[in-house]
TORTORGU-634857 format. One record per residue: residue number from 1; x negated, z negated, y negated of N, C-alpha, C, O in turn. Coordinates in steps of 0.2 Angstrom, whole numbers, plus 5000, padded with zeros to 4 digits. Layout:
% residues N
{NUM,{X,Z,Y},{X,Z,Y},{X,Z,Y},{X,Z,Y}}
...
***
This chain:
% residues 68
{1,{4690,4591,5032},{4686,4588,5037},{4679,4589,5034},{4677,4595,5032}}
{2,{4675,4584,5036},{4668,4585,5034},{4663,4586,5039},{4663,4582,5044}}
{3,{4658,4592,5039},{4653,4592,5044},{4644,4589,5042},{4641,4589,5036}}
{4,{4642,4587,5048},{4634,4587,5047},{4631,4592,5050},{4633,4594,5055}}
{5,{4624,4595,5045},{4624,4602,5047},{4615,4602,5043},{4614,4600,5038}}
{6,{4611,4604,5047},{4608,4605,5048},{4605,4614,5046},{4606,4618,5050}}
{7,{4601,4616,5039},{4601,4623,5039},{4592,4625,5042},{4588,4621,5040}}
{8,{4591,4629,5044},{4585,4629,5045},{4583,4638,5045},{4585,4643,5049}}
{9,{4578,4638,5041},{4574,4644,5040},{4568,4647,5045},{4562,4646,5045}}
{10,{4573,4651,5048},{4568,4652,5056},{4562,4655,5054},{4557,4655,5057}}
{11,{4562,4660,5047},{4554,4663,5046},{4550,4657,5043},{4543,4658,5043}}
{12,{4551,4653,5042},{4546,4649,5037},{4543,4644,5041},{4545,4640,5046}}
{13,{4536,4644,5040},{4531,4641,5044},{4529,4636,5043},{4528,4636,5037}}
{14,{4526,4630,5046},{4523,4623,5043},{4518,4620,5049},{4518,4623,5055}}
{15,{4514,4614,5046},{4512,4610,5051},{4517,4604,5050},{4520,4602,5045}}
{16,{4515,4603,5055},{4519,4595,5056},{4514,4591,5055},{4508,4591,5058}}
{17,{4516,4585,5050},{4511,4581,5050},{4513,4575,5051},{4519,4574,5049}}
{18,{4510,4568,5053},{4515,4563,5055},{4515,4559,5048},{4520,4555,5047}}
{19,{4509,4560,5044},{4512,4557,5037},{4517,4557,5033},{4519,4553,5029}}
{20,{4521,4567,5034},{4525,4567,5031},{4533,4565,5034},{4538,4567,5031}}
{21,{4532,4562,5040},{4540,4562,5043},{4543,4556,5038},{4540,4551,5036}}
{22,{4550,4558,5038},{4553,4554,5036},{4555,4550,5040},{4561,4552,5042}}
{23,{4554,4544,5043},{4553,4541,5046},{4553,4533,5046},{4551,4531,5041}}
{24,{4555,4530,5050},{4553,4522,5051},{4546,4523,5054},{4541,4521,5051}}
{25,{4545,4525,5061},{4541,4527,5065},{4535,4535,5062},{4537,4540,5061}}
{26,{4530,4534,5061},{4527,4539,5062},{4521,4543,5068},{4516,4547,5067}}
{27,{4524,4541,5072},{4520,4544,5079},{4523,4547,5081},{4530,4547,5082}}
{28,{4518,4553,5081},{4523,4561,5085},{4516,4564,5088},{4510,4563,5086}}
{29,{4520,4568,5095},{4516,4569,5097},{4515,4577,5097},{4512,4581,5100}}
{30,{4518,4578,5091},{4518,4585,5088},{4514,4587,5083},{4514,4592,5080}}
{31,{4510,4581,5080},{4505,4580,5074},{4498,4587,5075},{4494,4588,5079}}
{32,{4501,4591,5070},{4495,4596,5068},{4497,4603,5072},{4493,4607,5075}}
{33,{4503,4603,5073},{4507,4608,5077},{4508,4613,5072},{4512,4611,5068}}
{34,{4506,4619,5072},{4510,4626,5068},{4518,4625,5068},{4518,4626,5074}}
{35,{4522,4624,5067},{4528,4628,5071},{4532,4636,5065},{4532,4635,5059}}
{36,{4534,4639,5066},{4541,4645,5064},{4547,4643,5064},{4550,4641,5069}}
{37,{4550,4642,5058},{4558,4638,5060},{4557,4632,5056},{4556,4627,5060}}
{38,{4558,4631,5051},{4560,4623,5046},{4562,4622,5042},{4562,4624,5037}}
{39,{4567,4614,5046},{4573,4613,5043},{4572,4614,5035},{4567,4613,5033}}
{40,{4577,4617,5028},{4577,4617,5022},{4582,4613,5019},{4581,4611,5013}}
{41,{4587,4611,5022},{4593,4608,5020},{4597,4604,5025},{4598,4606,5030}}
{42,{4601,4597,5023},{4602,4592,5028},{4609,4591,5023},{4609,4589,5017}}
{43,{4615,4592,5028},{4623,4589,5023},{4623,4584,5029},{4620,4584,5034}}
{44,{4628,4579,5027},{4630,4573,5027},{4636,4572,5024},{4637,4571,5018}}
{45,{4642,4572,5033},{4647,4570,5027},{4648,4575,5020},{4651,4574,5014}}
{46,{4645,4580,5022},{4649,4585,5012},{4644,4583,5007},{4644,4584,5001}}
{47,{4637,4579,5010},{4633,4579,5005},{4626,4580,5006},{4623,4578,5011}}
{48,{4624,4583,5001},{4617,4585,5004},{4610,4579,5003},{4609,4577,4998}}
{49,{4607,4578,5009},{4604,4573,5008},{4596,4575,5010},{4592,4571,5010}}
{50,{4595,4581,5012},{4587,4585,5012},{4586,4590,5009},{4591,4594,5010}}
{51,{4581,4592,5006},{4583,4600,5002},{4574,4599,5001},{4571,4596,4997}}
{52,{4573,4605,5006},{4565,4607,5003},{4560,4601,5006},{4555,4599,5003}}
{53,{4562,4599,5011},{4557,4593,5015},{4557,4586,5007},{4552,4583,5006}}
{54,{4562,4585,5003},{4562,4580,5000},{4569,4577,5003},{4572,4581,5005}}
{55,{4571,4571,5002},{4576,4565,5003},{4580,4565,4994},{4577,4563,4989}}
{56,{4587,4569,4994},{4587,4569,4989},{4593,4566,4988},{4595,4567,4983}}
{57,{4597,4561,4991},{4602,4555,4993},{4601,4548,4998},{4598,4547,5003}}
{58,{4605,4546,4996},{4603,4539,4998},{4607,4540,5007},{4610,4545,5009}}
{59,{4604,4534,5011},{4606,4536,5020},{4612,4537,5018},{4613,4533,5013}}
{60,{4618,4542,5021},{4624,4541,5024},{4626,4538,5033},{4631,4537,5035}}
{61,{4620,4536,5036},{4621,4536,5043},{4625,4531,5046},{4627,4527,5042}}
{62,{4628,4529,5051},{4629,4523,5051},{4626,4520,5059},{4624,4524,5062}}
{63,{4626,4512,5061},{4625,4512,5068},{4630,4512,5073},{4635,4508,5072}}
{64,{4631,4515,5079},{4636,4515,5079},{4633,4513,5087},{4628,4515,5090}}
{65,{4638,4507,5091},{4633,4504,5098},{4639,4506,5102},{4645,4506,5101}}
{66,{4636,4507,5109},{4642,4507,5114},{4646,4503,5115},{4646,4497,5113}}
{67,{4651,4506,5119},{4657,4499,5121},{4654,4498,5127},{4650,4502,5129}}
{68,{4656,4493,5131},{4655,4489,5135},{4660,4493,5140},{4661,4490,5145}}
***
């Protein structure tokens, strides 16, 4: 079985910036925030698809809509 998994380095400090989001949208209302704690690594499905704030694989996501 494969998990998505999220690793994050709670000593390591950053600003948020909205230019850097990986995003479709870049409005945050978190823009020029210190924060402690950022993410370093993103698996997908058994693959790694973030490492070090770069996109280093193509999306795995899929859309998935409610049932009725």
């Amino acid at each position: 079985m494969k998990a998505d998994i999220t690793i994050v380095d709670m000593n390591k400090e950053a600003t948020i910036k909205a230019a850097d989001l990986h995003s479709k949208s870049k409005v945050t209302a978190y823009d020029g925030w210190r924060v402690k704690g950022v993410p370093v690594e993103t698996i997908v499905r058994g693959e790694t698809v973030m490492k070090n704030g770069e996109i280093v694989h193509k999306p795995l996501g899929q859309v998935i809509k409610p049932g009725k």
